[in-house]
N, C-alpha and C positions, 0 to 999 in steps of 0.2 A: 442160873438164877435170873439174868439177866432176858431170858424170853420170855420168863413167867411174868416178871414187870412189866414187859412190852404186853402181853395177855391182860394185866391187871390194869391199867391203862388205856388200854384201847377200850377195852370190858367201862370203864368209866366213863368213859367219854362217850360211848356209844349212847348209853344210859342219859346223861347228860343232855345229849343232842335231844335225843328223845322227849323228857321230860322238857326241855326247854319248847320245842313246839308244841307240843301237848299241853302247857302251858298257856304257850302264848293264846292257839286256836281257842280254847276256854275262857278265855278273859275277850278276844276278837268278837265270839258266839255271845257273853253275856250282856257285852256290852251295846254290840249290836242287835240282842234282843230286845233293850232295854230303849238305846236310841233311835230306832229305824224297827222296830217287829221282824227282824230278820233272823233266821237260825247262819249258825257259821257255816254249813253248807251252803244255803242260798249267798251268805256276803262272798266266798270264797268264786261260785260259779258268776257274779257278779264283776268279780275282778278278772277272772278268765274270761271271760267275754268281750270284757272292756277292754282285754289286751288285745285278743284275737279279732274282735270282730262278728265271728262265728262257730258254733262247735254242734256236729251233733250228738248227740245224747251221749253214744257208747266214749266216745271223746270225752265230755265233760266230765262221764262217771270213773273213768280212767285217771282225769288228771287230779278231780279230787277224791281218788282211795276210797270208793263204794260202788255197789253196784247198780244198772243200770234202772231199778225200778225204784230205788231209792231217789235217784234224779230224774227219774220221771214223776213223782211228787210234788219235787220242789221246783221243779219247771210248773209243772201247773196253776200252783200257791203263787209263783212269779206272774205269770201270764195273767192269774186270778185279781192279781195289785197290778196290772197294768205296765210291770218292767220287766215282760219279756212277752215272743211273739215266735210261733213258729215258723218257715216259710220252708218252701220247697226250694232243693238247691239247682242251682241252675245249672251245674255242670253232671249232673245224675238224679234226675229227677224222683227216684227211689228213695231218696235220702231227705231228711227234713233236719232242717238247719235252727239249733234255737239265738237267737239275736235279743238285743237290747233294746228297747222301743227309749225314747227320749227320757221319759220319765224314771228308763232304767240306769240309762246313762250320765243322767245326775246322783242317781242312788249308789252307783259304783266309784265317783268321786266320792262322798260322803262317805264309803265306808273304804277307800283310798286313805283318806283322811284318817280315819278313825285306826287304821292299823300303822300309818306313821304313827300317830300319836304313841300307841302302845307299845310299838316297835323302842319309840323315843327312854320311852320310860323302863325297858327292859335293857337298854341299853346303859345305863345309869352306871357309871363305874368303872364299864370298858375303857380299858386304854387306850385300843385302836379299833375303832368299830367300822371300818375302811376294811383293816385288814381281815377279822372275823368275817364281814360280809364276802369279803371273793372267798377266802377259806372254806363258809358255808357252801357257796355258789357252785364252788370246784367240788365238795361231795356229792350235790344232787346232780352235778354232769356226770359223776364217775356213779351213781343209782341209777342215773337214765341209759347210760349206757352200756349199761348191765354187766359191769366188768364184777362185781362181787358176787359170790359163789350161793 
């Protein structure tokens, strides 16, 4: 009985996880529809950017879970608003690199800002939101790492 718990359990939490991103992303997307005209793909490639620096396309559609013609779209619409910019990479010239133009770079604060905030408010309640955060952190290294089946 007692692995069927550990099954009913996990089965919950998985679910959980889910729905709480799922969540979040849709309140992140409305709201930065609403403050900034931005869909939550674009605030999402916004924020990878601003971490990285640089990503080309197949990258970007990788890290956020669509595929590549889908971010090729919302690169366009970006570049279209003037917060984003193709260039050619310097180290394989085959490759085109999409980048943050200044105006994007403030735009990726702003919507920094805007998923603290909803982060803050989703947070409401946690005991230890220290601790859920590396907890979280340690699942998507053990996804990245492709240790589940």
């Amino acid at each position: 009985m007692g692995n069927d718990d550990n099954t009913a359990s996990a089965l919950g939490l998985g679910r959980d996880l889910m729905l709480a991103g799922s969540r979040l992303r849709d309140a992140v997307g409305r709201r930065a529809q609403r403050e900034f005209g931005l869909t939550a793909l674009q605030s999402d490639m916004l924020l990878l950017l601003a971490l990285r620096g640089s990503m080309i396309s197949t990258e970007l559609a990788t890290a956020c879970g669509v595929n590549a013609s889908t971010v090729t779209h919302a690169v366009d619409a970006g570049i279209e608003r003037g917060l984003m910019l193709r260039e050619r990479n310097e180290h394989d010239r085959r490759l085109v690199d999409i980048v943050l133009t200044t105006a994007g770079k403030r735009m990726a604060e702003r919507v920094r800002a805007l998923v603290a905030d909803l982060a803050r408010a989703a947070l409401e309640g946690v005991d230890q939101p220290a601790v859920l955060a590396e907890s979280l952190a340690q699942v998507t290294r053990n996804l990245d790492k492709g240790q589940l089946p």
